[in-house]
C-alpha positions as CSV (number, residue, x, y, z in Angstrom):
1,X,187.3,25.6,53.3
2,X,189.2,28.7,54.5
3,X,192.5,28.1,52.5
4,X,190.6,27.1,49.5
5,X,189.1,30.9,50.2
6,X,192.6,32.4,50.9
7,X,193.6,30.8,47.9
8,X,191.1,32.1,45.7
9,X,191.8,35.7,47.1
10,X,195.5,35.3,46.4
11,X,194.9,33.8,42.9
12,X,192.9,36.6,42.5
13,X,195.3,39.2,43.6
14,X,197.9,37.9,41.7
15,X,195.6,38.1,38.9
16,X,195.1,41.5,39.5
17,X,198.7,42.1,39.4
18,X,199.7,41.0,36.5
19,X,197.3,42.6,35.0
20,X,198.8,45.9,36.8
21,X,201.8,44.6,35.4
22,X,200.6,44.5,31.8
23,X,199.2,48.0,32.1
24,X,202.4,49.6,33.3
25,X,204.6,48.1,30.4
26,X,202.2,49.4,28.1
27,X,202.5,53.0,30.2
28,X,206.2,52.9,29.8
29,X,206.2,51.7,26.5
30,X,204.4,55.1,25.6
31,X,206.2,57.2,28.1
32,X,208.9,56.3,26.1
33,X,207.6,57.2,23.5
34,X,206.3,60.5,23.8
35,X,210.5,61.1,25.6
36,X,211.4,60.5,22.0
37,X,208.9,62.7,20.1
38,X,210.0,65.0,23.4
39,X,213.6,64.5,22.4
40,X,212.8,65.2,18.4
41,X,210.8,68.4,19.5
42,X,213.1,69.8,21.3
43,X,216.0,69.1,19.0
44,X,213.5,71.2,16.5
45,X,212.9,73.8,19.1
46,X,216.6,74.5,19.2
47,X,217.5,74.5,15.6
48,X,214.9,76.7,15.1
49,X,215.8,79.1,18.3
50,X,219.2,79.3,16.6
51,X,217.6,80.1,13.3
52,X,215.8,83.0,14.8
53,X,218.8,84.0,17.0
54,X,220.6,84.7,13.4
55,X,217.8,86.5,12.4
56,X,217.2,88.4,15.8
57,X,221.0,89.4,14.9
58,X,220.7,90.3,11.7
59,X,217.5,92.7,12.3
60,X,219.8,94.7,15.2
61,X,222.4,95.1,12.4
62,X,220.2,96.2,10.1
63,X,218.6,98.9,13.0
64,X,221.9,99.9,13.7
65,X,222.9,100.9,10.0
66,X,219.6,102.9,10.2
67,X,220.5,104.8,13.3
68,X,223.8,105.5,12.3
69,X,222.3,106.8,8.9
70,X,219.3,109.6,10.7
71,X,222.1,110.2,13.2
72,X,224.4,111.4,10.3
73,X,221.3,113.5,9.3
74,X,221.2,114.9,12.4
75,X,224.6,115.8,12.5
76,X,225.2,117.1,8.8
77,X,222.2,119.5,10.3
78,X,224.0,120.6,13.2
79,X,226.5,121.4,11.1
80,X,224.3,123.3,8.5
81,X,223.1,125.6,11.5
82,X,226.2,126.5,13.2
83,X,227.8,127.5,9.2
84,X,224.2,129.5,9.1
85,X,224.9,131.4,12.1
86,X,228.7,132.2,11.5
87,X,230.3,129.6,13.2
88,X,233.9,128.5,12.3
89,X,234.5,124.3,12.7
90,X,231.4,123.3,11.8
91,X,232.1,120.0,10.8
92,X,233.0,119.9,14.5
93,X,230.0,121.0,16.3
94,X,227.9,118.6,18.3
95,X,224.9,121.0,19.1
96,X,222.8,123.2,16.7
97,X,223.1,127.1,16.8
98,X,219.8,127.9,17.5
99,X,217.5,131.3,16.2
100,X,215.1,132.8,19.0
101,X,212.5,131.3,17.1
102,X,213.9,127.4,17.4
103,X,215.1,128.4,21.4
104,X,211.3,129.2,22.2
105,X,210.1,126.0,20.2
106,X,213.0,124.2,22.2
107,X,212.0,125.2,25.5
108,X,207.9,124.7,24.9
109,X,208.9,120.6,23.7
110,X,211.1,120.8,27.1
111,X,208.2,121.9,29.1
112,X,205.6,119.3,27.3
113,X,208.0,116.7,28.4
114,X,206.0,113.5,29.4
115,X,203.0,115.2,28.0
116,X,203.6,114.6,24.5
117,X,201.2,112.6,22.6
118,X,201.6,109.3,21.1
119,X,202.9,109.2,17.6
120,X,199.8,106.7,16.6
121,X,196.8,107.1,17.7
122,X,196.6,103.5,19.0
123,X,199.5,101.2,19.9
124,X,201.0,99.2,22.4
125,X,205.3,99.2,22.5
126,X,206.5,96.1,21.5
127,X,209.6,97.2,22.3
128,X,211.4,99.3,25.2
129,X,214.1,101.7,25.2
130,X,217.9,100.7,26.3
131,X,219.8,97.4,26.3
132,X,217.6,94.1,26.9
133,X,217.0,90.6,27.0
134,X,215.2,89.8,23.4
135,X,211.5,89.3,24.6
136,X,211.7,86.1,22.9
137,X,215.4,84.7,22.2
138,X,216.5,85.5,26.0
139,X,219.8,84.5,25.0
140,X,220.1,87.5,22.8
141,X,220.9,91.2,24.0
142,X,219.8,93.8,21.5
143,X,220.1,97.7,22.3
144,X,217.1,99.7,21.4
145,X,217.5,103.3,20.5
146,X,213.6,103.8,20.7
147,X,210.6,102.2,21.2
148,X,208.4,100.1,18.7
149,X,204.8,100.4,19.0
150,X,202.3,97.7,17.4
151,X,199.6,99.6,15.9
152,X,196.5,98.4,13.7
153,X,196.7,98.1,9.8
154,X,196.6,101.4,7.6
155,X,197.6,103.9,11.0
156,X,198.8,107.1,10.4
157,X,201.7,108.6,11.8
158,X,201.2,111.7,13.8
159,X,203.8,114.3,14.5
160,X,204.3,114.8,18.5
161,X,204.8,118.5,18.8
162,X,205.0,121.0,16.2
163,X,208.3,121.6,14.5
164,X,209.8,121.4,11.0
165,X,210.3,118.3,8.8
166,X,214.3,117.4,9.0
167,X,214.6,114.8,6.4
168,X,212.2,112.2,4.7
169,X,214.5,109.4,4.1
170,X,214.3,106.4,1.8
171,X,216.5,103.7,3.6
172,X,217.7,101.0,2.0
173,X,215.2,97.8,3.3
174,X,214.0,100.3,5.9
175,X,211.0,101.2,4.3
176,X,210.8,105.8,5.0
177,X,211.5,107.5,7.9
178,X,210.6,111.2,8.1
179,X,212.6,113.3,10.8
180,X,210.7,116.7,12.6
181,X,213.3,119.0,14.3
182,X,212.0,120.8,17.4
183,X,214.4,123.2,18.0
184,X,218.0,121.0,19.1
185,X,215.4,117.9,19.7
186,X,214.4,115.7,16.7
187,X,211.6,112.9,16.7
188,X,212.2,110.0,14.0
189,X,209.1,107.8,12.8
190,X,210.7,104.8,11.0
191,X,209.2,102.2,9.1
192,X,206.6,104.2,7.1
193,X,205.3,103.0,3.7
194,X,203.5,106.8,2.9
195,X,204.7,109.9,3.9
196,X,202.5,113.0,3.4
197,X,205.4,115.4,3.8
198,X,208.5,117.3,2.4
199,X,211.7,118.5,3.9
200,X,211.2,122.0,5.5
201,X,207.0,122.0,5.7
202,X,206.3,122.9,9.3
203,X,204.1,121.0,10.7
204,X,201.7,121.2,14.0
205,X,201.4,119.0,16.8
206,X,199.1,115.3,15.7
207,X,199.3,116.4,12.4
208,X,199.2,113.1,10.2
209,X,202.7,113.1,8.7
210,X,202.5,109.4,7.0
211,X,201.2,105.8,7.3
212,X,202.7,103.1,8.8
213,X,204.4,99.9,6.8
214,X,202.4,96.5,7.5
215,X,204.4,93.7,7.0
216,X,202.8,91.2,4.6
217,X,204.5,88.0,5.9
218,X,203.1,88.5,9.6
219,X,200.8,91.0,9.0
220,X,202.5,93.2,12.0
221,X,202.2,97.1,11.9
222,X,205.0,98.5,13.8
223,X,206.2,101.9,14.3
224,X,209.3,102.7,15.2
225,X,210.0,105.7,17.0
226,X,213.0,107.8,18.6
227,X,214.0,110.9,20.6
228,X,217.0,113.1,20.4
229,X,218.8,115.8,22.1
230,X,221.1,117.2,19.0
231,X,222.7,113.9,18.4
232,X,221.9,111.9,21.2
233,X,219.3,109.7,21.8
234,X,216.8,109.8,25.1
235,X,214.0,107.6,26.5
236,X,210.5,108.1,24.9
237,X,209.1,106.6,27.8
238,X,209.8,110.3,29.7
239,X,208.3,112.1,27.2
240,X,205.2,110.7,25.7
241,X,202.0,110.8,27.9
242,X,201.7,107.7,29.8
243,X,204.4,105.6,27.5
């Protein structure tokens, strides 16, 4: 009587086994499948990585054309103030000659450095200032010149400190850029689609100097924004309140 009972329990285990058995070859059956659909995704994944890669590329071409053009602008006007002021080889000068009225201004943005308001009345940077990792394509160095800052649809763009408009320029898939000159510093606000300016208005510090572009495929409104000293660029981070 006690074998028969062993031998029911085994039966039974065995039972119970193969039935384990059954369940785990239906496991790995879709374990393997869902490696596959893994394999296909990730296959997707990176052709599309690569796709945006190009496209990451071809966006830090396109800023770099940009800079090089407000940085000619910039230039040309350094230029244009050392020939106002007398100055012989002034295709050569890499600072501008300033009056006493643009050394005062120059010295008052100096002292409101890091005090400076934001350009837009609300944002958040998107994008820092310098050489880095692409926030999204990490295998992809770009070099930012300034910062972008994501602001909300319809935001207008606000002049930092008070100085007089440089340039408004219409750049070639760029959308506008408008350019204020603070004595030998100049602030650039790029990818506007309204400007309420002209070349040589003054303008005052948070005055509303244009509106900034939203992108209809993604709906993004981003600003971008820059600092220079004559030519050169410089961290908005150290000058804008709490950047």
């Amino acid at each position: 009587a006690e074998l028969q009972e062993a031998n029911k329990a085994l039966l039974k285990q065995k039972q119970d086994k193969d039935k384990l058995i059954q369940e785990n070859r239906v496991a790995q059956r879709e374990l393997e499948k869902e490696r596959s659909q893994h394999k296909t995704l990730m296959a997707s994944i990176q052709q599309d990585l690569s796709k945006y890669s190009s496209q990451v590329r071809e966006r830090q071409r396109e800023a770099n054309r940009i800079d090089r053009e407000i940085e000619k602008i910039i230039r040309e006007a350094i230029a244009s103030s050392n020939k106002a002021a007398g100055k012989t080889n002034t295709a050569g000068s890499t600072t501008f000659a300033l009056t006493a009225e643009a050394k005062a201004l120059a010295a008052s943005f100096v002292s409101n450095k890091g005090k400076l308001p934001w350009p837009v009345e609300k944002g958040v940077v998107r994008l820092r200032y310098g050489k880095q990792r692409h926030p999204v394509v990490k295998t992809v160095t770009i070099q930012s010149n300034g910062v972008r800052i994501a602001t909300e649809k319809n935001a207008k763009v606000r002049s930092v400190f008070n100085g007089e408009v440089l340039a408004v320029q219409a750049i070639k898939r760029g959308n506008l850029t408008v350019l204020i000159r603070h004595g030998n510093y100049v602030t650039a606000y790029k990818n506007l689609s309204k400007v309420f300016v002209k070349k040589g208005e003054k303008v005052t510090t948070k005055q509303n100097i244009g509106e900034v572009f939203t992108n209809p495929s993604n709906n993004e409104t981003i600003l971008s924004f820059s600092v220079f000293k004559e030519s050169s660029t410089q961290n908005p981070a150290e000058w804008i309140y709490r950047m």
